[in-house]
N, C-alpha and C positions, 0 to 999 in steps of 0.2 A: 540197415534196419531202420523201417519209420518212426517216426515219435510216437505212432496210434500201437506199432508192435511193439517198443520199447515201453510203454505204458503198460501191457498187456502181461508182461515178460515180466517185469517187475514186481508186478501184482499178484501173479502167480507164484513165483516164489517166495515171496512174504507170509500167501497165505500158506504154503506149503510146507514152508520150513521154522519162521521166526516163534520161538515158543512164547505162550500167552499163560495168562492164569485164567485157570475153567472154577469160576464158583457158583457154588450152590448150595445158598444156606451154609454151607462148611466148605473146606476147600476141596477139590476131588484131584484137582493137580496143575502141572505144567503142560502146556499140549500145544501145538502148532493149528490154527485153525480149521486145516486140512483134519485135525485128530479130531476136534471138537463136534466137527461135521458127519464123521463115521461114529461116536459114540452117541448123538443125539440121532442116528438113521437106525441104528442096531441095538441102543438100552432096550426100547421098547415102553420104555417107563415116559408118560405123559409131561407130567413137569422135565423131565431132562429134557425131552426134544423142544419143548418151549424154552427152556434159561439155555440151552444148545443157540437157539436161534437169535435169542436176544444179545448172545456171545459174539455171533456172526456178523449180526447187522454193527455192534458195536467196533469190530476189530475189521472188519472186511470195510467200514467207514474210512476207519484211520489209515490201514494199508492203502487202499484204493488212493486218498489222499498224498499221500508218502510218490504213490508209483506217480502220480499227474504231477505233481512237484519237479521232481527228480526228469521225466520228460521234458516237462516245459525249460527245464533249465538247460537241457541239451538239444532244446530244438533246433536252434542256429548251428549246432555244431554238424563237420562233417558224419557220414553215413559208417564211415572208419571209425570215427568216435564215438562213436552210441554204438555201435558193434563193439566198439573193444570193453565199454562202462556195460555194455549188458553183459560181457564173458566175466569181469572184472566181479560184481555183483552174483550171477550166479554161482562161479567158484567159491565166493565168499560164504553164501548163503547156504550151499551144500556141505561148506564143511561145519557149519552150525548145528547140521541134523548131525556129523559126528561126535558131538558133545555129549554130555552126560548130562543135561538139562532140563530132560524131559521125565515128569517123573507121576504118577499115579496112586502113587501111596502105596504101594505093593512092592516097592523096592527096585521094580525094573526102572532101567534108565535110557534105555533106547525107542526111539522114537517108533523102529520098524516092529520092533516087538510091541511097542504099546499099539499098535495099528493094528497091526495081524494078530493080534490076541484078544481081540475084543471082542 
């Protein structure tokens, strides 16, 4: 794996899995970026999709930063090793979505449910 795919890889599942806090004016929940993204495509409501975006650029900043870090620090390393820290990483980050962390105020706690039920 390259450092520009390990970069890539990293970033995608930060934004995909790692739960953030979505506000607006009051709280509306915990949500993984990826969730933040399909509720500010599909509310319909004007202000969501703006403090949606504003969510985005802020958290997709800091992840993006997090993934370039975390590459450059394995740049010198073997092709084995940034293969093995990216399976390392995804594992990790997958079982994150199986947590109970994600949450909307509705009492649901799963992340697929809060996705596909919007």
């Amino acid at each position: 794996m390259t450092q520009h795919a390990l970069k890539w890889f990293i970033f995608a599942m930060l934004v995909a899995t790692v739960p953030v806090i979505f506000f607006l004016f009051t709280w509306i929940g915990i949500l993984p970026v990826a969730g933040i993204i399909a509720m500010s495509v599909t509310g319909g409501a004007f202000l969501l999709a703006i403090m949606g975006l504003v969510h985005i650029a802020l958290f997709g900043g800091v992840f993006y930063g997090i993934a370039v870090l975390v590459s450059r620090a394995l740049a010198r390393a073997s092709e084995r090793l940034r293969l093995g820290v990216a399976a390392i990483i995804g594992i990790a980050l997958g079982v994150v979505t199986l947590q109970p962390w994600y949450d909307i105020g509705d009492g649901s706690h799963s992340l697929y449910y809060i996705i596909l039920h919007r």
